[in-house]
C-alpha positions in Angstrom: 28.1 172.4 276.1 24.5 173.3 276.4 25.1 177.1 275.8 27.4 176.2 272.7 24.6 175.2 271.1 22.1 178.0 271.9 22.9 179.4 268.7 21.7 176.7 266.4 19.3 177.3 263.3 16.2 175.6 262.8 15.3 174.9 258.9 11.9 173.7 257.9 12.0 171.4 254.9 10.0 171.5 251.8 10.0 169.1 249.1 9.7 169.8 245.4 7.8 166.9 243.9 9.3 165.3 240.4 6.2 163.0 240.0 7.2 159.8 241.9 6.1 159.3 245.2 8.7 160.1 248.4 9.2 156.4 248.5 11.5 156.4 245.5 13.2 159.3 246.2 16.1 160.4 248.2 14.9 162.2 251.7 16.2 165.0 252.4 16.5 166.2 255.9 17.7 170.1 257.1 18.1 170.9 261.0 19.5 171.7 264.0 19.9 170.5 267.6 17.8 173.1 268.8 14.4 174.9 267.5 14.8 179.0 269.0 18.6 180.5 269.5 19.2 182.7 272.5 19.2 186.6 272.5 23.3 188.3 272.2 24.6 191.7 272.3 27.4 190.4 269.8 27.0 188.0 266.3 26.8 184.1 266.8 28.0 181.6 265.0 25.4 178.5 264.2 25.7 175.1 262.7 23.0 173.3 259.9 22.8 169.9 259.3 22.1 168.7 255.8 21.2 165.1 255.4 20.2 162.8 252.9 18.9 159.3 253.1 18.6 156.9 249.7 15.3 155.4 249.4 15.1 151.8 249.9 15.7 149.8 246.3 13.6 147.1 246.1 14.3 143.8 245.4 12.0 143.1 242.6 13.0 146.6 240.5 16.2 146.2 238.4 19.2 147.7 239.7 21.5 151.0 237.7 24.1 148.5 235.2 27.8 149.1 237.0 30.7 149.6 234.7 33.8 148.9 237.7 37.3 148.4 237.2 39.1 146.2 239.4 42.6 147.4 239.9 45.0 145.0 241.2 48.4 145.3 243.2 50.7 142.7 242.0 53.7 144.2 243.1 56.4 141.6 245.1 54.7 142.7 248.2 51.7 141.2 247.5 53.5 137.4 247.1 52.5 134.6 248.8 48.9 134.7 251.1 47.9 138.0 249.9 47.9 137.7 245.9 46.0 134.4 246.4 43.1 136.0 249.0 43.1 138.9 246.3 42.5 137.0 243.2 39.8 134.8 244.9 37.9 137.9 246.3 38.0 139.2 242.3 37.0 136.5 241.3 33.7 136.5 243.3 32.8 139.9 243.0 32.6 139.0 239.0 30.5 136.0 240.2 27.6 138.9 241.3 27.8 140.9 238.1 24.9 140.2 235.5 25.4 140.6 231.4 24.1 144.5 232.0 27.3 145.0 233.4 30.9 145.9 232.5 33.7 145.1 233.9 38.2 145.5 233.3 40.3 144.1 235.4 43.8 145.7 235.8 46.9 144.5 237.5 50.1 146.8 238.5 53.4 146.5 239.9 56.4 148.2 237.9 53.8 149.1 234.6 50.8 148.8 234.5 49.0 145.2 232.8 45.0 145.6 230.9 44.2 141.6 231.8 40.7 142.1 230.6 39.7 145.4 228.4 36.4 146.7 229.4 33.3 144.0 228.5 30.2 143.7 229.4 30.0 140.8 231.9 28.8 137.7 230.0 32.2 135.1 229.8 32.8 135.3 233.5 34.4 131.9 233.0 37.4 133.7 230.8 37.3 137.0 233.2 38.1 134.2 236.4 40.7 132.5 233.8 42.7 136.0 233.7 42.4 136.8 236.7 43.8 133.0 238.1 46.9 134.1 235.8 47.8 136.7 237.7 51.5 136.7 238.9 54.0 139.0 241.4 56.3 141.7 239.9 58.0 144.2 240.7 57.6 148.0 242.2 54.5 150.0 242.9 53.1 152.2 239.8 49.7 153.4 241.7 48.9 156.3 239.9 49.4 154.8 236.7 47.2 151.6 237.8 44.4 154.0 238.7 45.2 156.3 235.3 44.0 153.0 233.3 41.7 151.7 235.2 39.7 155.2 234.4 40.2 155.0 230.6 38.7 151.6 230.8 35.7 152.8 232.4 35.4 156.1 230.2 35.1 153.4 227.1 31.8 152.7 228.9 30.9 155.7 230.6 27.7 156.5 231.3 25.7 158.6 233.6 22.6 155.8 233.7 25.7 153.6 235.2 27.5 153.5 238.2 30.9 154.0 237.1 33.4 153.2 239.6 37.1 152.1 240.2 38.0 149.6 242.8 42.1 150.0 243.9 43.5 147.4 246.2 47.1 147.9 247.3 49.3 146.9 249.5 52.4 149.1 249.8 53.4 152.8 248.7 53.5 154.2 245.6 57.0 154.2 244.0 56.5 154.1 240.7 55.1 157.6 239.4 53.7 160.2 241.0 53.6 159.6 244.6 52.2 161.6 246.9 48.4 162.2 248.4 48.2 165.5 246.8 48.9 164.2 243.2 46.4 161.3 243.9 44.0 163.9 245.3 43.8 166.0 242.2 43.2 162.4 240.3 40.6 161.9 242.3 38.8 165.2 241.6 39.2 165.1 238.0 37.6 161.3 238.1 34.5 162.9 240.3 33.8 165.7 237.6 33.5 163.1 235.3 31.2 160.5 237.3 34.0 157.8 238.1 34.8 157.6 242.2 37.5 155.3 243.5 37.4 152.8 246.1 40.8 152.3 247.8 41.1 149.1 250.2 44.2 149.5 251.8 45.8 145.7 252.7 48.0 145.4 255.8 50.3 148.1 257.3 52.8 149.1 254.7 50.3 150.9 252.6 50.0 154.9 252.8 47.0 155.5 254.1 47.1 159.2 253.7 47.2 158.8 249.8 44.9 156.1 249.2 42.0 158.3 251.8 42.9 161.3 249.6 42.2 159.7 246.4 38.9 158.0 247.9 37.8 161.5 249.3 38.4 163.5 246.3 36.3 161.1 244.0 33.5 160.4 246.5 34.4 156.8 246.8 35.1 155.0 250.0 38.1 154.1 251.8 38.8 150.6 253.8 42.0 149.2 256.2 42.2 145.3 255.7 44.2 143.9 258.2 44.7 140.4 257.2 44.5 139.3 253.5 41.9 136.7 254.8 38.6 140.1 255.3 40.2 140.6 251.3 36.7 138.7 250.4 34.3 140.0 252.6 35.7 143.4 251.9 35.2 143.3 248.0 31.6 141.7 249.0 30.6 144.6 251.0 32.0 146.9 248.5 29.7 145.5 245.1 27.3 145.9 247.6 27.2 149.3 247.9 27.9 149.7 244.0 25.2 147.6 243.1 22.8 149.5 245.7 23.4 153.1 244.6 20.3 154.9 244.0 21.4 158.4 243.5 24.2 160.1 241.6 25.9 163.2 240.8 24.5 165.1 244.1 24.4 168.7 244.3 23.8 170.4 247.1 23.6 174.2 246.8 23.1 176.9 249.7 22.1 180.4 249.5 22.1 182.6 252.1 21.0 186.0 252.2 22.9 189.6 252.8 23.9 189.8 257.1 24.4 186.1 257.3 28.4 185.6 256.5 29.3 181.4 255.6 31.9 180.3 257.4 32.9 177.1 256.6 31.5 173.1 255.9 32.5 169.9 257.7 31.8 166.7 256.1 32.7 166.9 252.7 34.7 169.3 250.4 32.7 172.4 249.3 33.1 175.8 248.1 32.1 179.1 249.7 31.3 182.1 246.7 30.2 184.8 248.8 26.6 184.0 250.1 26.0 180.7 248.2 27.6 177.1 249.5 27.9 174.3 247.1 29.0 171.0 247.7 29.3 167.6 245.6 28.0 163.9 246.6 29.1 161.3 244.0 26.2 158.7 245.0 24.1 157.9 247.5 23.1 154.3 248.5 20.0 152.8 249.3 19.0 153.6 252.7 22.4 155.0 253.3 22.7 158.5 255.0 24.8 161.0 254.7 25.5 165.0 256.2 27.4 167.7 256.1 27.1 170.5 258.3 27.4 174.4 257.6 28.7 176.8 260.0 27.3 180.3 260.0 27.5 183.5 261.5 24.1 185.4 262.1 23.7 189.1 263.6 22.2 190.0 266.5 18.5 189.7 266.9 15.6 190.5 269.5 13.4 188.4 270.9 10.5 186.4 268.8 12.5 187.8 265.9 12.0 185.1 263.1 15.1 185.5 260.3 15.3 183.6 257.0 18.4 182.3 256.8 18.4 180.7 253.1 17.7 178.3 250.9 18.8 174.9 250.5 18.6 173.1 247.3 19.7 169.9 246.3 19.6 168.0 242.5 20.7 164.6 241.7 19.8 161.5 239.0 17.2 159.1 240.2 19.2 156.0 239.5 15.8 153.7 239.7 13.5 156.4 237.5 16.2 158.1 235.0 15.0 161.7 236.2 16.9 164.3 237.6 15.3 165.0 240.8 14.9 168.6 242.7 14.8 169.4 246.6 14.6 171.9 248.1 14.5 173.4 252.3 14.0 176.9 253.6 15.9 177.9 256.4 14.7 179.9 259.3 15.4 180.9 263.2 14.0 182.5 265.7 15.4 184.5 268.9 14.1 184.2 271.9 15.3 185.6 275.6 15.5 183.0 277.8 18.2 179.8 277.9 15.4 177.3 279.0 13.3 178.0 276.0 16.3 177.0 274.0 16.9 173.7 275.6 13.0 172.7 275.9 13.9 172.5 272.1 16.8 170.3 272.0 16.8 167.4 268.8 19.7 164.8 270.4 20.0 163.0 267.2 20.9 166.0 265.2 23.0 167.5 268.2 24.7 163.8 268.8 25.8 164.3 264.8 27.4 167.6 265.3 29.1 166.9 268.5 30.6 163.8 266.9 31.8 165.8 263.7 32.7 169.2 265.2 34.8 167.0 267.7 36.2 164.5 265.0 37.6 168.1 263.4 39.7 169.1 266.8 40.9 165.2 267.1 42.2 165.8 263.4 44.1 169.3 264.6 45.1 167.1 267.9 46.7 164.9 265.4 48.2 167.6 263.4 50.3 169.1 266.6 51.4 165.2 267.1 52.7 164.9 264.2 55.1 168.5 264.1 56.0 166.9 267.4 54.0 169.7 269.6 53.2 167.6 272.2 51.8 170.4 274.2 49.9 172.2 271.8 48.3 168.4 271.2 47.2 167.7 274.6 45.7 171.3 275.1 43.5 170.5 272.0 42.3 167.2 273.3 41.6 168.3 276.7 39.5 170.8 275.6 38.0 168.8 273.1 37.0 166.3 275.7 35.4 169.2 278.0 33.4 170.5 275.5 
């Protein structure tokens, strides 16, 4: 595994000051699991790290407004247990919400139900009321539960708010378009336009496939529930993060000069337009981190040959300061003759990160080859997966 990694870049970062100290803004973090790459007669192909980490919001400075719309599966699946555990768990995430905030709450099953149009959060005694009425119906209509929960948020849209959709459902989508590629594109159009979507998948009858798709796509997150009794805890955790984001609309943007070809990205969604990388983060929480890594292939060098290998640039809004913030890391490698050079220079953290993603990638093809039924082909992938 050691010689895999001979041929990984090291970037030196460089940050682009916006006035406020690093304390209050997002760090960001470019490198690689080893400092020097080993001399080849033939092109290599490397891996980058880009991380970011949200500052730490503190308690005594006021938190970005949220403008969130629960929506709500009330289709005859949800009867009994569930339905109950679902409408407490609304019901105290609209506890945590102050007047700053907006909030609609949407229910689902055969059509889709406004309960309460988008307000800001004041009456939370009339929001609990609604959502205490809540009763079972009929089918599944996903798509279009998710369709209104967005044009409840765009009546309060705002890029000074966290604008986000919470889905909870239950079962699959049959009502409407169904499948994870239709609620993928959703998902993409909500990103451009600063809404994400959390999907909190309830029990085993759910499709998991389209409810990750449409969390991916918009940059929201994604969570199994088990048992209707985590349905509180879950919605807890996830105003948590909503209430703690401290960076939004993340670009990430990187250039790489003429010899160095880009080969691809794992970690998030991103496109490749001849020399320049660019990928999309919808927020960033406080203290939270988050990567993605680029693969590259670099010609052959000679040793103590230094190579620029790009630029990396990333701009987002400083949820606590209003600003649009600027980073930005020059990349650079250098060659060198010898293997033990190479693995004097090893960084674990950032190599333990790249293991874990580069091998979460096979485990995905692994799963692929289970699924056509290529049992073979399956086993060969994870066996060599586990080697490496």
């Amino acid at each position: 595994m050691m010689k895999s990694f001979q041929t990984l870049l090291l970037l030196t970062l460089v940050l682009c000051g916006s006035g406020l100290s690093i304390a209050d803004q997002v760090r960001l973090d470019v490198g690689s699991p080893y400092a020097k790459v080993q001399v080849g007669d033939k092109k290599q192909n490397v891996w980058v790290r880009v991380g970011l980490t949200g500052f730490r919001m503190e308690q005594e400075k006021k938190r970005a407004p949220v403008n969130v719309a629960i929506v709500l599966d009330r289709s005859g699946s949800m009867q009994g247990e569930k339905i109950k555990k679902a409408k407490q768990a609304a019901m105290q995430a609209i506890d945590r919400l102050e007047a700053q905030d907006i909030v609609s709450v949407i229910t689902y099953d055969s059509s889709v139900n406004v309960l309460v149009p988008a307000t800001k959060a004041t009456d939370k005694a009339a929001i609990r009321q609604k959502i205490a009425s809540i009763r079972i119906g009929g089918n599944t209509a996903l798509f279009a539960g998710v369709s209104k929960g967005a044009a409840e948020v765009r009546k309060f849209i705002d890029e000074e708010r966290v604008n986000r959709i919470i889905l909870l459902s239950d079962g699959l989508a049959n009502v409407g378009p169904a499948s994870p590629g239709a609620l993928g594109k959703l998902g993409a159009s909500l990103m451009k336009e600063r809404i994400s979507v959390s999907t909190l998948g309830l029990g085993l009858g759910y499709n998991e496939d389209l409810m990750m798709k449409l969390a991916l796509k918009s940059g929201g997150n994604h969570v199994f529930i088990e048992n209707a009794s985590e349905l509180a805890d879950i919605f807890n955790k996830e105003f948590d993060d909503v209430m703690s984001v401290v960076a939004q609309d993340v670009k990430i943007s990187f250039e790489v000069p003429e010899g160095i070809r880009p080969v691809r990205v794992l970690g998030n969604e991103a496109d490749i337009n001849g020399q320049k990388i660019v990928t999309r983060l919808a927020q960033i929480y406080s203290k939270q981190s988050r990567f993605i890594l680029a693969e590259l292939e670099i010609p052959v060098g000679e040793n103590s040959q230094k190579l620029d290998l790009g630029t990396v640039s990333v701009r987002y809004r400083n949820m606590s300061s209003g600003a649009e913030d600027h980073l930005t890391g020059k990349a650079r490698i250098e060659y060198c003759d010898s293997a033990k050079q190479v693995d004097l220079t090893i960084n674990k953290p950032v190599l333990e990160d790249v293991v874990a993603m580069v091998a979460n990638e096979q485990n995905k093809l692994a799963t692929a080859y289970l699924d056509k039924g290529n049992l073979k082909e399956c086993i060969q992938c994870l066996d060599a997966n586990g080697k490496w």
